[in-house]
C-alpha positions as MATLAB code, in Angstrom:
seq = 'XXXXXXXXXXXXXXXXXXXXXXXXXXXXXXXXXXXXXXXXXXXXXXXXXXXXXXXXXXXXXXXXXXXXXXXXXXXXXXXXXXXXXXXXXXXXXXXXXXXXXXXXXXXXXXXXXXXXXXXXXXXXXXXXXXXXXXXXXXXXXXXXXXXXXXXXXXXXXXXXXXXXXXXXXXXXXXXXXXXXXXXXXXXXXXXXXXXXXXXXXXXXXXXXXXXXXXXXXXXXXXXXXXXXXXXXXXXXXXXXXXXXXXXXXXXXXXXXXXXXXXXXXXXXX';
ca = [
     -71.720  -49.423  -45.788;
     -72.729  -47.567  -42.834;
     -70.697  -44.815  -41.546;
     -69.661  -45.964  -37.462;
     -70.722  -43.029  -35.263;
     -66.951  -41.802  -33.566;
     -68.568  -41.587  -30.204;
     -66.202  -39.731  -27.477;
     -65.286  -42.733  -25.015;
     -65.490  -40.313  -22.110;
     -68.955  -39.373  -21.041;
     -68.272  -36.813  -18.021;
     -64.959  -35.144  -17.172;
     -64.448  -32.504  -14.288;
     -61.086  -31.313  -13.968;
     -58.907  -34.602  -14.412;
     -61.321  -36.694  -13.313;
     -62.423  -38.579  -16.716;
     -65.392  -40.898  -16.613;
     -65.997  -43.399  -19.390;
     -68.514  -44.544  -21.248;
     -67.661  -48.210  -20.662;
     -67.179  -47.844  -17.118;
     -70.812  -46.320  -17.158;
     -71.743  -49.261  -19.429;
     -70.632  -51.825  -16.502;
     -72.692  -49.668  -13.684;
     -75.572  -49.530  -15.823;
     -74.995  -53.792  -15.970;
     -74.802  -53.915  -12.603;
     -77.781  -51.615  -11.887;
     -80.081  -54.005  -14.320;
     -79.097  -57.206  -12.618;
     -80.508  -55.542   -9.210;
     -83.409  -54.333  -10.740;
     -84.419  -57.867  -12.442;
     -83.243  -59.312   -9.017;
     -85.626  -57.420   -7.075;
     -88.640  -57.960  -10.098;
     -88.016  -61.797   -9.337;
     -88.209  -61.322   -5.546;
     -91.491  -59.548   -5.339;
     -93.095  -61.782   -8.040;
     -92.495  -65.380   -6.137;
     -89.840  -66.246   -9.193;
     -87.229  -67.679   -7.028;
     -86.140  -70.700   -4.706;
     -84.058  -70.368   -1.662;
     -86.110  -67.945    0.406;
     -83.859  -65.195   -0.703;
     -84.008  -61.371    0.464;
     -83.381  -58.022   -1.166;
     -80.127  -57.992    1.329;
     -78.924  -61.680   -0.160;
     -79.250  -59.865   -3.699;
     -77.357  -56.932   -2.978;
     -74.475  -59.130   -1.018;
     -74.241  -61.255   -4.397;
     -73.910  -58.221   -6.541;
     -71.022  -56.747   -4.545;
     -69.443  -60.055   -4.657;
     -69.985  -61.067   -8.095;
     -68.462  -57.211   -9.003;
     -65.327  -58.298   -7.363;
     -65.398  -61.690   -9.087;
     -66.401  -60.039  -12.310;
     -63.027  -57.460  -12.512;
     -60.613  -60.267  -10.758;
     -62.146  -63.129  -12.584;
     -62.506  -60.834  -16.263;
     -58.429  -59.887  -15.747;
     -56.876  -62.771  -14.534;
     -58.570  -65.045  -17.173;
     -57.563  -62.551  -20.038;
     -53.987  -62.900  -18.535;
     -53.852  -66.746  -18.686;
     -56.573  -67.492  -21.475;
     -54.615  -64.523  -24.087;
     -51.414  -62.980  -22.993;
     -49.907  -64.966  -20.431;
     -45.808  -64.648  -21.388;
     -46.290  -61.166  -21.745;
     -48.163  -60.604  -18.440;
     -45.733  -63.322  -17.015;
     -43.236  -61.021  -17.851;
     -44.685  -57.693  -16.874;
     -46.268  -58.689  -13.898;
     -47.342  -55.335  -12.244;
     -49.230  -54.356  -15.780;
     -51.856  -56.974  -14.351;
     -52.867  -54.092  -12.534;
     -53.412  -52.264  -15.036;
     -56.996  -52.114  -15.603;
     -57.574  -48.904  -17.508;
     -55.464  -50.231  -20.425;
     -58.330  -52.679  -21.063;
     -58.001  -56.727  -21.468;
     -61.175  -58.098  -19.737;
     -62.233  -62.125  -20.633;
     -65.850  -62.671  -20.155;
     -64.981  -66.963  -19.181;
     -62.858  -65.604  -16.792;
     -65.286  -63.639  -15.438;
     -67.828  -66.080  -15.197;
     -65.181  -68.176  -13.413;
     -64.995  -65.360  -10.855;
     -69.246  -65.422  -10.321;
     -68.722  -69.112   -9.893;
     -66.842  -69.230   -7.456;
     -68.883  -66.220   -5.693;
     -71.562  -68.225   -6.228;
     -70.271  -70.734   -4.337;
     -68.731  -69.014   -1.496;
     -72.410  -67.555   -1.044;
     -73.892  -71.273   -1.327;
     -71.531  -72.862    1.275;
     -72.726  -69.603    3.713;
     -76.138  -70.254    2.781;
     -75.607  -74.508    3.424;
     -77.362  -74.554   -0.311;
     -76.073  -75.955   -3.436;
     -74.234  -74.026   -5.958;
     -76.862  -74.647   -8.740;
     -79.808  -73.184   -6.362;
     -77.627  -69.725   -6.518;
     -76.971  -69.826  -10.350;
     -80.416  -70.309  -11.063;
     -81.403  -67.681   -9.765;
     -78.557  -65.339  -11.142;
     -78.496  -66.668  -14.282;
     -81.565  -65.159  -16.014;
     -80.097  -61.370  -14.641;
     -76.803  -61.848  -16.130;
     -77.933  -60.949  -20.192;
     -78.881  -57.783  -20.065;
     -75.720  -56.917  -18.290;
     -73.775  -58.427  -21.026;
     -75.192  -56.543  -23.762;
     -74.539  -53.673  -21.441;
     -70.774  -54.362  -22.384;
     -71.301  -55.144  -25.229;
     -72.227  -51.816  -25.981;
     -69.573  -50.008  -24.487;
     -67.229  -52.404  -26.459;
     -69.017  -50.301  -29.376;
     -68.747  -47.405  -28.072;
     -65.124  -47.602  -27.649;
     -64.859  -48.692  -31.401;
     -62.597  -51.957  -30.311;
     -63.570  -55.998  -30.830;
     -64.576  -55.215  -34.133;
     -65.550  -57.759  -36.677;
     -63.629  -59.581  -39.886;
     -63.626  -57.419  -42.771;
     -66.982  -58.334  -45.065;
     -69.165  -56.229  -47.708;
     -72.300  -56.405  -46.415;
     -74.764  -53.409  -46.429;
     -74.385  -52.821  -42.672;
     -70.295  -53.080  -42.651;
     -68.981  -50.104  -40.656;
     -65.232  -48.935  -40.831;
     -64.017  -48.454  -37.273;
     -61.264  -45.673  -36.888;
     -59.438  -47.353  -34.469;
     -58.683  -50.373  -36.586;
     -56.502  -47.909  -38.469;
     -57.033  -49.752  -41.937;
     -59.935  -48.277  -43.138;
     -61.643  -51.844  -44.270;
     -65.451  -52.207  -43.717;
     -65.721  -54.859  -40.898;
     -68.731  -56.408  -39.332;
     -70.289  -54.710  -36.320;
     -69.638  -58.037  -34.699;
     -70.006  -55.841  -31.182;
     -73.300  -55.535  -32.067;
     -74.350  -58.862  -32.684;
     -72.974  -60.111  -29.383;
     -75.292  -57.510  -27.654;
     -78.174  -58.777  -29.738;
     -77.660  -62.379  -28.947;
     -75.497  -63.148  -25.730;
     -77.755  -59.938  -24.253;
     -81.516  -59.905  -25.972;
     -81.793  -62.932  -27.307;
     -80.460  -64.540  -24.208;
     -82.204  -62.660  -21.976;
     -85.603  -63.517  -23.683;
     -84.854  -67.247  -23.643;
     -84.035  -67.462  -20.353;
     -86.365  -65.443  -18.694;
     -89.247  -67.287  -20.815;
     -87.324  -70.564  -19.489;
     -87.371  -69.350  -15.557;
     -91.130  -68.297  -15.329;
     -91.831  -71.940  -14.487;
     -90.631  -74.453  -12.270;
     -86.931  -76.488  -13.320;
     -85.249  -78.597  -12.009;
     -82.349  -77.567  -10.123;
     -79.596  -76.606  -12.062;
     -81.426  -76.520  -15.665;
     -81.668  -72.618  -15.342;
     -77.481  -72.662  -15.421;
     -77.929  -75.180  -17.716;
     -79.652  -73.561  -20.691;
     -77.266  -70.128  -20.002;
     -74.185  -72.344  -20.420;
     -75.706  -73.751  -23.569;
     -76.912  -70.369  -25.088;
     -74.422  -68.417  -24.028;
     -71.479  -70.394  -25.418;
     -74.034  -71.374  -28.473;
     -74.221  -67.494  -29.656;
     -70.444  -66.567  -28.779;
     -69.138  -69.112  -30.944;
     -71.427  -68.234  -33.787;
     -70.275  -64.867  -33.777;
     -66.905  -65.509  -33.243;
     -66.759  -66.079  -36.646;
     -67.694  -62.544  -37.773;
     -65.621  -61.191  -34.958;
     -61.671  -59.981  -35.551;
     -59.494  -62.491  -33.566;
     -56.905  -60.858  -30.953;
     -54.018  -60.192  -33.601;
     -51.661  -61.206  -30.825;
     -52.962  -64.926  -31.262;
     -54.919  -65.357  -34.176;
     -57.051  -68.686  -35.304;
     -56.177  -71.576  -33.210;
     -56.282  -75.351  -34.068;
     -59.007  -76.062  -36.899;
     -59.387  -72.594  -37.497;
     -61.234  -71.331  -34.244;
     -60.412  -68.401  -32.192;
     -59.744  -68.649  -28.291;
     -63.596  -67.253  -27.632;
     -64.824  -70.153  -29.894;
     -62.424  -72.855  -27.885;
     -63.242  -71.563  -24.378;
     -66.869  -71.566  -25.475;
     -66.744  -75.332  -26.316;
     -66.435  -76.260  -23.330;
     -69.664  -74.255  -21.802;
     -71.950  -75.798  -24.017;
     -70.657  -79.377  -23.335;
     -71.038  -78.844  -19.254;
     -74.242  -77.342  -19.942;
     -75.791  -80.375  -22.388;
     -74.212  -82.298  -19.792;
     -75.645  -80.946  -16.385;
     -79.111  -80.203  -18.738;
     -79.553  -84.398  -19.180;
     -78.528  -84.743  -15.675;
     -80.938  -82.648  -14.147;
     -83.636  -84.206  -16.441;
     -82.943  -87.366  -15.210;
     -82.609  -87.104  -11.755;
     -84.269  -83.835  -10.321;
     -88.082  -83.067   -9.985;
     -88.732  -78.959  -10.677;
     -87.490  -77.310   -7.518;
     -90.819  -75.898   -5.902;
     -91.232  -72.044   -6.142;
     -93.214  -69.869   -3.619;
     -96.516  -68.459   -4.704;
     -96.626  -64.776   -5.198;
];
């Protein structure tokens, strides 16, 4: 068993001005999807004749559809009687409760707000977003761990850490930890690998849909479920259902693309 480092959530305070380590976490996220952005700019990676400017104008957006997208699903998708019936608590970000399909909801529908400006389709956008968006996940992933909460189901392997806040004291997976190996490294390397050459439009979204909800549902498995809900029907947890559906829109829109798209040309460096 390995003994979970009790890391101090807050990373910088002056006076009462606290600032957290997941908060930092998110920035940092943020701060490698414009630096990717910008690598795939200069290097001819990317369809749509897009500019630094268009880059920064999606990151603002997809910030906003990030934090509404990430609370409002977590209100419907996990707690929605009790939010129902506390309604201004929905506000209440710094309590925590963020869903990452709700989230991606929200860049959607950035995504195409920015697409119908831009008289482009929706898939042109994710395409090119799509390969960014891994790092930034393991990003939070990480300052899940650092905050000590979504641990995993308890287990006795070597690496089984006992996190203080679960207030139990039972060895658990590190389950945090996995996520930000595969939704975030793993991901990352497949899809970039995937990008370098010309696809179809829409098979860039396609193969994040698939891996993404692929490795979430695999580690749901090791992970805790919400002890508010539980397993669902046939013993899944809510990640695993909401993840089903990813991977079938993204086998689906993967054979469509095949089918009827040639690779969408990509400027020269």
């Amino acid at each position: 068993m390995l003994r979970y480092p009790e890391f101090n959530p807050i990373a910088l305070q002056i006076g009462p001005l606290a600032v957290h380590w997941y908060g930092l976490m998110y920035l940092f996220g943020f701060g490698l999807v414009y630096l990717l952005g910008r690598w795939r700019l200069a290097h001819g990676k990317v369809a749509g004749g897009y500019t630094p400017r268009d880059l920064e104008d999606l990151i603002f957006y997809s910030v906003v559809g990030v934090v509404a997208g990430g609370r409002l699903g977590y209100v419907l998708f996990y707690k929605p009687g009790y939010y129902f019936s506390h309604p201004l608590e929905i506000l209440y970000l710094w309590q925590g409760g963020m869903s990452f399909h709700g989230g991606l909801i929200g860049v959607i529908l950035v995504m195409l707000f920015f697409a119908r400006r831009r008289k482009q389709s929706l898939f042109m956008v994710s395409d090119f977003i799509a390969p960014l968006i891994p790092l930034a996940l393991a990003m939070g992933r990480l300052g899940n761990f650092i905050n000590g909460e979504l641990w995993g189901r308890p287990t006795d392997v070597p690496w089984a850490m006992v996190f203080p806040q679960s207030g139990d004291g039972v060895p658990r997976h590190p389950s945090q930890l996995y996520e930000l190996g595969l939704e975030g490294i793993a991901l990352f390397i497949i899809m970039w690998v995937f990008a370098r050459k010309p696809r179809p439009t829409g098979q860039v979204s396609a193969v994040f849909l698939i891996g993404y909800g692929c490795f979430r549902f695999l580690v749901e498995f090791t992970r805790e479920p919400d002890n508010f809900l539980g397993l669902l029907a046939g013993g899944l947890s809510m990640g695993q259902w909401l993840s089903v559906p990813m991977v079938l829109l993204g086998i689906g829109l993967y054979v469509f693309t095949a089918r009827r798209s040639s690779p969408t040309p990509q400027p020269k460096p």
